[in-house]
C-alpha positions as CSV (number, residue, x, y, z in Angstrom):
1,X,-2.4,-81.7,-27.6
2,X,-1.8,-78.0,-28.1
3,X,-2.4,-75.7,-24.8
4,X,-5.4,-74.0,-26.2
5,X,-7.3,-76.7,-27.2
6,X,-6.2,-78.6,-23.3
7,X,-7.8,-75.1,-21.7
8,X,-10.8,-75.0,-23.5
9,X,-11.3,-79.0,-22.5
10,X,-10.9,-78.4,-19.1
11,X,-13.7,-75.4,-19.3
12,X,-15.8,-77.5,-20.8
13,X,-15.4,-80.2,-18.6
14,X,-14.9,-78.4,-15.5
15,X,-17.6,-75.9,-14.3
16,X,-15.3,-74.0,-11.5
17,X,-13.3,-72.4,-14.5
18,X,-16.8,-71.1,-15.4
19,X,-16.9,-69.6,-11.9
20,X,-13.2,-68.5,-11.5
21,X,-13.4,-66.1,-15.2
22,X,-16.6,-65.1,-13.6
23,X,-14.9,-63.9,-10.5
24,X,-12.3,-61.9,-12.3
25,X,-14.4,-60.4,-14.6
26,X,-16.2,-59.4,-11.7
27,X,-13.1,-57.7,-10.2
28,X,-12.1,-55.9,-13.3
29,X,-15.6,-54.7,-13.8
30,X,-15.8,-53.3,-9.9
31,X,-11.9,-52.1,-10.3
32,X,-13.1,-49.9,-13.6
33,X,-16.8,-48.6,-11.5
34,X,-14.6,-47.5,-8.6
35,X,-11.5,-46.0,-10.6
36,X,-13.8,-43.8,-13.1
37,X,-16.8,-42.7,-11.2
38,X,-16.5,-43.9,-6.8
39,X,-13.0,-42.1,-6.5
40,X,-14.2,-39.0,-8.4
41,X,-16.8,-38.7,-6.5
42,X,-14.9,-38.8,-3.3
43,X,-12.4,-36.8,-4.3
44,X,-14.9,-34.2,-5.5
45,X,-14.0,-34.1,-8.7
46,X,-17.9,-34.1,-10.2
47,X,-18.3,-30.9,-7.7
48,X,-19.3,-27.6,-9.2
49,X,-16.7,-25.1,-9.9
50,X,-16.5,-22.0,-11.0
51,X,-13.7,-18.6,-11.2
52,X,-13.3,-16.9,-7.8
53,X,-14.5,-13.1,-8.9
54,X,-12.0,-10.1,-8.2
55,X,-12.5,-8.5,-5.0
56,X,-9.5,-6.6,-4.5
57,X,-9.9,-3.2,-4.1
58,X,-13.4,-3.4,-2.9
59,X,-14.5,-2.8,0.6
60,X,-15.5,-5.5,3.4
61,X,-18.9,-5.2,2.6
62,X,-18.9,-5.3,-1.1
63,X,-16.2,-8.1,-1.1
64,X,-18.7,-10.2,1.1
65,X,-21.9,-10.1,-1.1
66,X,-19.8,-10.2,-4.0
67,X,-18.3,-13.4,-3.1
68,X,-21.5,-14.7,-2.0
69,X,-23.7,-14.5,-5.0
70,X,-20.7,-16.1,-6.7
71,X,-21.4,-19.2,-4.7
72,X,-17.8,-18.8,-2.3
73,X,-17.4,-18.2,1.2
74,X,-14.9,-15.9,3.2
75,X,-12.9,-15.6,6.0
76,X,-10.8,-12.4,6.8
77,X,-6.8,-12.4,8.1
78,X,-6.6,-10.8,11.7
79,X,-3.5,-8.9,10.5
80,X,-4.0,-6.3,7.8
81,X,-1.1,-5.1,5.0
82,X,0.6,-1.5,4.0
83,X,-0.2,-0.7,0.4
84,X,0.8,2.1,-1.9
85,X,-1.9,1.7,-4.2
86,X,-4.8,0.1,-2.3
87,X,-6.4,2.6,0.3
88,X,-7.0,1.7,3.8
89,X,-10.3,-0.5,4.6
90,X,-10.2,-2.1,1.0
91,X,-9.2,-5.5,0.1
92,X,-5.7,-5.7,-0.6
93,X,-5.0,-9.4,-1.0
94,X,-7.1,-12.6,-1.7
95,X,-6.6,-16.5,-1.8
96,X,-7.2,-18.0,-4.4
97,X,-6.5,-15.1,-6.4
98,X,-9.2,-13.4,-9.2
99,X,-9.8,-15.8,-11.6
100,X,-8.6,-18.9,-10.2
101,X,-11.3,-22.1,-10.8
102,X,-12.2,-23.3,-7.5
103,X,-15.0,-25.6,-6.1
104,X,-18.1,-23.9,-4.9
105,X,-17.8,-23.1,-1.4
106,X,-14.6,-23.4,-1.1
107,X,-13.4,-20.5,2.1
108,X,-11.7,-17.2,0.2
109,X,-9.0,-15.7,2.6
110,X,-9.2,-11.9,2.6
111,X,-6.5,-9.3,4.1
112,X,-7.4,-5.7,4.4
113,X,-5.1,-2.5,3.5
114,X,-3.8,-0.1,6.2
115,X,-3.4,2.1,3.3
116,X,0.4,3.9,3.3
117,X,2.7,3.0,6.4
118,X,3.2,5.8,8.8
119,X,6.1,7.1,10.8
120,X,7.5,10.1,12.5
121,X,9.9,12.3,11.9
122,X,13.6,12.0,13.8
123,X,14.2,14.7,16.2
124,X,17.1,15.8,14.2
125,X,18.3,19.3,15.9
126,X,21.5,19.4,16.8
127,X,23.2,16.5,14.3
128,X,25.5,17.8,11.4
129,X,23.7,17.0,8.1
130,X,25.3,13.7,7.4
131,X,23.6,12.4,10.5
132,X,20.6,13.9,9.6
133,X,20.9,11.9,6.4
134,X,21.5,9.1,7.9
135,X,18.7,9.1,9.9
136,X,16.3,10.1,7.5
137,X,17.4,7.5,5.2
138,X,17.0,4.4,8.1
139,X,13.7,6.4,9.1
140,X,12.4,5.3,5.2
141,X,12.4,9.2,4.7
142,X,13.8,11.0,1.9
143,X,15.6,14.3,2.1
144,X,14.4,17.2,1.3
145,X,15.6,20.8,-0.1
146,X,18.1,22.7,2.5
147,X,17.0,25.7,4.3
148,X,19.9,27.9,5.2
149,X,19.0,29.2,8.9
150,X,20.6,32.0,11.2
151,X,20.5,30.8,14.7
152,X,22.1,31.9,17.8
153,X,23.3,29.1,19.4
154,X,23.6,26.2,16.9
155,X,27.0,26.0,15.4
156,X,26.9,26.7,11.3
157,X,25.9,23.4,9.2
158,X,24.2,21.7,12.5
159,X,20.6,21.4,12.2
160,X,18.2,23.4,13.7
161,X,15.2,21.9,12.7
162,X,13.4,20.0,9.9
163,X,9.9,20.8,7.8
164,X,7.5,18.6,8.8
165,X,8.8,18.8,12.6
166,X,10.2,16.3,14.4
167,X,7.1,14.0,16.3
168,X,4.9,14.8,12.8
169,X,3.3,12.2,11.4
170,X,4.1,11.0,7.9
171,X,3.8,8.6,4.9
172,X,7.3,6.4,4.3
173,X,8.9,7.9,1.2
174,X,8.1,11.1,2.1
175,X,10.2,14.3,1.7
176,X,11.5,16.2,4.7
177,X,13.2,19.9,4.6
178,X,16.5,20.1,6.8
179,X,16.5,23.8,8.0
180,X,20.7,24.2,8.6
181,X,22.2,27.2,10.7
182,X,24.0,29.4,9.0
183,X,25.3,30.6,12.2
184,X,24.2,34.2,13.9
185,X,21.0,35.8,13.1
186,X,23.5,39.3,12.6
187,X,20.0,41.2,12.1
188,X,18.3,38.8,9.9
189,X,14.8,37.9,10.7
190,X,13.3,34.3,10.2
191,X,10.2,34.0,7.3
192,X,7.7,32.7,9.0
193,X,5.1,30.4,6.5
194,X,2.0,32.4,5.4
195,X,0.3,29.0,3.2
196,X,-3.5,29.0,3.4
197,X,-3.8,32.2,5.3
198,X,-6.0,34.8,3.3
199,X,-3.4,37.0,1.3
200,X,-4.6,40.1,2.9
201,X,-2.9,38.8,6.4
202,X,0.0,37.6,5.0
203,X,0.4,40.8,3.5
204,X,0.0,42.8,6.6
205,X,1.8,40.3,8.4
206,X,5.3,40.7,5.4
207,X,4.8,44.4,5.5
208,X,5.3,44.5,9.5
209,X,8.7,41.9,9.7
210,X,10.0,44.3,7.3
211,X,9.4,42.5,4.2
212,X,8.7,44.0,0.8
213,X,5.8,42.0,-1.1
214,X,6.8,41.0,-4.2
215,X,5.4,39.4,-7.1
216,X,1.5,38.2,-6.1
217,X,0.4,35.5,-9.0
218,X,-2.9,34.0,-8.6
219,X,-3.5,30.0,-9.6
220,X,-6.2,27.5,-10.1
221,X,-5.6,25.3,-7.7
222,X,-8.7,23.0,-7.3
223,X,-7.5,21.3,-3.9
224,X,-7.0,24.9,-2.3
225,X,-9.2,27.2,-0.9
226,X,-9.2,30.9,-2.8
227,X,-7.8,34.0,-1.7
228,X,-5.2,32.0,0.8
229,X,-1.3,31.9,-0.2
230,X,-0.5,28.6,-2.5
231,X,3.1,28.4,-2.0
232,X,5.8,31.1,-1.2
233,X,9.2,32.4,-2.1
234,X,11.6,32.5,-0.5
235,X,10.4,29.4,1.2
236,X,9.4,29.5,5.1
237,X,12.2,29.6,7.4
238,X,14.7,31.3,5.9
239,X,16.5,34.1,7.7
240,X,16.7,37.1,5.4
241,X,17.3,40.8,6.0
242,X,14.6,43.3,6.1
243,X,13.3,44.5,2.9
244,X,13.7,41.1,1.0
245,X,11.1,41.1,-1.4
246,X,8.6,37.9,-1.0
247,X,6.9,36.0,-4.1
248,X,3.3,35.2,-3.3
249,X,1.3,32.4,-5.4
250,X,-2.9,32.8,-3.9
251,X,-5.5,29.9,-5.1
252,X,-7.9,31.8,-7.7
């Protein structure tokens, strides 16, 4: 008798078989409910989602509510971040990142910007200019034009002083002046810097070092404040002889 027709005897004959395909078809049946809709479930895969909004660049406040509305919440880093671009109190990072799907509710980390880094100028009177560049460089500094100075005491091609002074307070990458000594005044008198004073003083003052007033351009310069000196040439802290002429540039 072929093995078909022996299994399909015994079914007939034998009720339990009934009961045993029952019981497996049971099984498969609850294996399929759980693997295609119980484990989603749990897993959160039926949850609403949606694309976490850009709020980079915006402040703590706006950043909040905007998250908000779009269904997320936040949570803010206790340590902040330098940025060139971002300006301090502004979001300068977030996790996920702008336009990431997430799950609604899901916690949005949020760093704020300290806005450019900081630091002070080295004290460098009294090193020859490769220290000075040396410690400029390791400073994050960058430097500047070279002021030939007459000084007294400081050997020629040590430095005497640098423009911002040392202790100032700057942005990393900024420039710096190095004022080097030329050695001995022998007469010469020190420019003095006559930016945003009104160009009448800075007149009076050039006229009673000994100076000769030179060329006297006015400029548009929005950010300055007219009638004071712009800029100046020579530059400020030069040693030069009485009767040098000085170029003045005042805001219009």
């Amino acid at each position: 008798m072929p093995f078909k027709e022996f299994v399909l005897n015994q079914l007939r004959n034998k009720p339990i078989y009934y009961a045993l395909l029952l019981f497996v078809g049971g099984l498969l049946i609850l294996a399929i409910f759980l693997d295609f809709l119980v484990m989603p479930l749990i897993a959160g895969s039926f949850a609403s989602r949606a694309e976490v909004p850009v709020v980079e660049g915006l402040s703590a406040v706006e950043a909040e509510k905007k998250l908000d509305e779009a269904g997320f919440r936040f949570q803010w880093t206790t340590d902040g971040r330098y940025s060139a671009t971002i300006p301090a109190g502004k979001v300068v990072i977030q996790i996920p990142v702008a336009g990431r799907e997430a799950k609604l509710g899901r916690t949005v980390l949020l760093t704020l910007s300290q806005g450019l880094r900081e630091i002070v100028v080295p004290d460098l009177r009294g090193k020859s200019l490769h220290q000075a560049e040396i410690s400029l460089m390791r400073a994050g500094l960058i430097q500047g034009k070279l002021i030939q100075g007459a000084h007294g005491s400081i050997p020629r091609g040590v430095v005497i002083r640098t423009e911002p002074a040392a202790g100032r307070s700057v942005r990393i990458g900024d420039s710096v002046r190095v004022v080097i000594s030329s050695g001995a005044s022998a007469g010469k008198v020190m420019l003095p810097s006559f930016t945003k004073q009104s160009v009448e003083d800075a007149i009076q003052k050039l006229e009673s070092l000994g100076f000769v007033v030179g060329d006297v351009r006015r400029e548009a310069i929005p950010e300055g404040i007219p009638g004071t000196v712009a800029t100046q040439s020579p530059e400020a802290g030069e040693y030069l002889p009485t009767g040098s002429k000085i170029d003045l540039v005042v805001v219009d």
